[in-house]
N, C-alpha and C positions, 0 to 999 in steps of 0.2 A: 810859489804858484799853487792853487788851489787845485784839489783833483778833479781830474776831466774827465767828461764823457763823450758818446759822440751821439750829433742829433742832426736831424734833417730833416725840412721844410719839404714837403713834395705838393706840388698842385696839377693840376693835367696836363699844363703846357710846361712846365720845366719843373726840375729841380734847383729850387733855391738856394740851399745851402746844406754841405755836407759835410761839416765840421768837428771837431774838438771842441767841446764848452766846458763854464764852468757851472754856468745859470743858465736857465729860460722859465720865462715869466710867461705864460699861458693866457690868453680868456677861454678859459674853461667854462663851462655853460653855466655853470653851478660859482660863478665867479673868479677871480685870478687865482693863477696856482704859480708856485716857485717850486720850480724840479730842480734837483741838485744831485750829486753823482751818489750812487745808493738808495735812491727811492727806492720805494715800495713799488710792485707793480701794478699798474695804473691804466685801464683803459678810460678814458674821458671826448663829451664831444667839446666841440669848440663852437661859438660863435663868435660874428663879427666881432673882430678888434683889433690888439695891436701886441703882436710878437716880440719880446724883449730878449734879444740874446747877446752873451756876455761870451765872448770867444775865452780860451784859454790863454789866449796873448794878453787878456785884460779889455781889448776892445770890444764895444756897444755897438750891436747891428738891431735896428728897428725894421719890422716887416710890419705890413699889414693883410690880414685873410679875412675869409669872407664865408666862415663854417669850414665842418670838417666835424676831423677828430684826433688823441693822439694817443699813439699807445707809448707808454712810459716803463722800462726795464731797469734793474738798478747800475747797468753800463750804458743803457742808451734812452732817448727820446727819438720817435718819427711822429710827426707831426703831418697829417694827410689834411691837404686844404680844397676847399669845394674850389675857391682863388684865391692867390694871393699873391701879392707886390712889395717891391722894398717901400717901404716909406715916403722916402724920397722919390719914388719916380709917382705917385699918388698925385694928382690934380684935383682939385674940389670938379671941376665937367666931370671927370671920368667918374666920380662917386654920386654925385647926380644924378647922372644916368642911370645909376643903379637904383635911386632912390624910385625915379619916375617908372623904373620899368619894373618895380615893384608893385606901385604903387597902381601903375594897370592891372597885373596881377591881382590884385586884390578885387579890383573892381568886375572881372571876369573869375571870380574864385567858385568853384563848387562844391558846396558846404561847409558848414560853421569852422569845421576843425580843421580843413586847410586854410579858410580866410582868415581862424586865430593864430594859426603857426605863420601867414604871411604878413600879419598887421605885427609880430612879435619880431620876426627879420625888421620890418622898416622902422620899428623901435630901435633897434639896436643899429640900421644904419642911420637912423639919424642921430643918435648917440655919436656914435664913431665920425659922423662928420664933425659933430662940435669939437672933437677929441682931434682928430688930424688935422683938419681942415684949418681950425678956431688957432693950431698952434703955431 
């Protein structure tokens, strides 16, 4: 068995997972990152995408979040999600929703560089729809 660390998924409405790993694969905003036990320490944000964690028993747990950040220690990973959902309980509605009520957002936005950081979310959610949704 490879060495473990421990990480946790936290979002406002629960705690997701509070585990022993051996991986998690990140969308780090700056693109995917693999933590593994010994990292360097690591603050990073997160956007939209899709959580890859490998339990220490060997098993694959897919989450999906929806921003954040996470801070990375060489024993642990927390991973602070603005939301996020196991994979599996994701519906293409329920991500729609997100898209449209973005997508008002932009249309009521007050200046440039909030309307580019919310046209750069609905990039990335509709990214992550082709990515969940398409699979």
């Amino acid at each position: 068995m490879a060495d473990a660390f421990n990480f946790e998924l936290v979002s406002p409405e629960r705690l997701l997972v509070s585990e022993k790993v051996s991986e998690v694969v990140i969308p780090a905003t700056l693109g995917e990152m693999t933590v593994l036990v010994n990292h360097a320490p690591t603050m990073t944000t997160i956007k939209p995408g899709v959580v890859t964690v490998k339990l220490a028993s060997g098993q694959v747990n897919k989450y999906v979040v929806f921003g954040g950040f996470a801070d990375i220690l060489p024993n642990s990973c927390t991973l602070l999600a603005e939301s996020a959902v196991a994979a599996s309980e994701l519906t293409r509605d329920t991500l729609q929703k997100r898209i449209e009520s973005t997508q008002a957002d932009i249309s009521k936005a007050n200046g440039d560089e909030h309307k580019t950081k919310l046209e750069q979310f609905l990039a990335e959610l509709t990214h992550l729809n082709g990515i969940v949704v398409g699979a």
